[in-house]
C-alpha positions in Angstrom: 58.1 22.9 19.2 60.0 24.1 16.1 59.3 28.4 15.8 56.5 29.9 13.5 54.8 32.5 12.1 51.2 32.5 11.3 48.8 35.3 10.0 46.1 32.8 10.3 45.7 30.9 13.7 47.0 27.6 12.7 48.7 28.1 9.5 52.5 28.2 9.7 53.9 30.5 6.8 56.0 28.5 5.2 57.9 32.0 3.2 61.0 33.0 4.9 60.5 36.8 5.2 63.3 39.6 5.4 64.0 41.0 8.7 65.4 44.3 9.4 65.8 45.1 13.0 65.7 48.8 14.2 66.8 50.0 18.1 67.1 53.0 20.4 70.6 54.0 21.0 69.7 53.4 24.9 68.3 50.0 23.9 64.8 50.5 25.9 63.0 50.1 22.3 63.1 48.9 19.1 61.1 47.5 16.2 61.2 44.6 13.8 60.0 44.9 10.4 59.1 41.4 8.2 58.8 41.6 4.9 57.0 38.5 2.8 57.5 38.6 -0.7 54.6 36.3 -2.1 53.8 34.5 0.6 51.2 31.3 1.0 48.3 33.6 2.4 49.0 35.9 -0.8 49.4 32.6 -3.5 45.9 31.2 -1.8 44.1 34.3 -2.3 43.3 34.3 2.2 43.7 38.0 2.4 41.9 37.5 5.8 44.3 38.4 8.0 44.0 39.3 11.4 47.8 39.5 12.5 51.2 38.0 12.6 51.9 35.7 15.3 55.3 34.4 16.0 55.3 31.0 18.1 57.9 29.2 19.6 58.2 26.9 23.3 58.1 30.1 24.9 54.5 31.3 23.8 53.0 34.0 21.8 54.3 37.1 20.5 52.1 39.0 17.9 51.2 42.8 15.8 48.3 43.5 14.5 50.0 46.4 12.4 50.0 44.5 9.1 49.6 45.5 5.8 49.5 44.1 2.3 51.6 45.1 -0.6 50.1 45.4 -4.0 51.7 45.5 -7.6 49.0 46.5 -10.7 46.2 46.1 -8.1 46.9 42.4 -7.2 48.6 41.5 -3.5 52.4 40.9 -3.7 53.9 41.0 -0.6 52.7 41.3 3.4 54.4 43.8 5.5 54.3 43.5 9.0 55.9 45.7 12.2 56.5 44.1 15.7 57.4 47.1 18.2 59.4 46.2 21.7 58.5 48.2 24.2 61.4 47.4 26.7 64.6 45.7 26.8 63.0 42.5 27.9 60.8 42.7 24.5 64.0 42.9 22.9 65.3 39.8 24.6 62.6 37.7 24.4 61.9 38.5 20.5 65.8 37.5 19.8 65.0 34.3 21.7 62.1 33.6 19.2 64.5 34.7 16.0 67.4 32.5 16.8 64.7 29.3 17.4 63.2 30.9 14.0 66.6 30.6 12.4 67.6 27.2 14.1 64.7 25.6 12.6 64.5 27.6 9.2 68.4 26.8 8.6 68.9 30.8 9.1 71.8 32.8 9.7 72.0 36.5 11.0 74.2 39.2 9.5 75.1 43.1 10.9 74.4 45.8 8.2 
């Protein structure tokens, strides 16, 4: 199983979004924060979501804090936060971006 991100059960995203990673100096949290500009939920007018999902062989990680971006009152772009908790989060949520990456044809870069 390739990795994915859904906002509707089922649906793989197909928009690459940008991903700016945030962490405690101590590394016991951090926070990743997607950005979609235009993506297929937005283009098919299914402003239904519930959530992102990110998928991979592991299983499941998900946020329900997920908000919509408008410009001149029509939807734009999707905005969504995923918050680790631990170091563990960490590690397992840089597990799902490198498979993300591997099967998007990704790379990484340090700001």
């Amino acid at each position: 199983m390739s990795a994915a991100i859904q906002f509707i059960r089922g649906v793989d995203e197909e928009v690459i979004p940008d991903v700016r990673l945030t962490r405690a100096v101590d590394g016991s949290t951090g926070r990743a924060i997607f950005v979609f500009e235009n993506p297929d939920i937005v283009q098919e007018g299914k402003l239904n979501v519930t959530g992102m999902y990110l998928l991979d062989e592991e299983g499941e990680l998900s946020t329900i804090d997920v908000n919509a971006k408008f410009i001149n009152g029509k939807p734009h772009a999707i905005e969504a936060n995923y918050d680790m908790k631990s170091e563990e989060d960490w590690d397992r949520f840089m597990r799902f971006m490198n498979r993300y990456a591997e099967s998007h044809g990704l790379g990484f870069s340090k700001s």
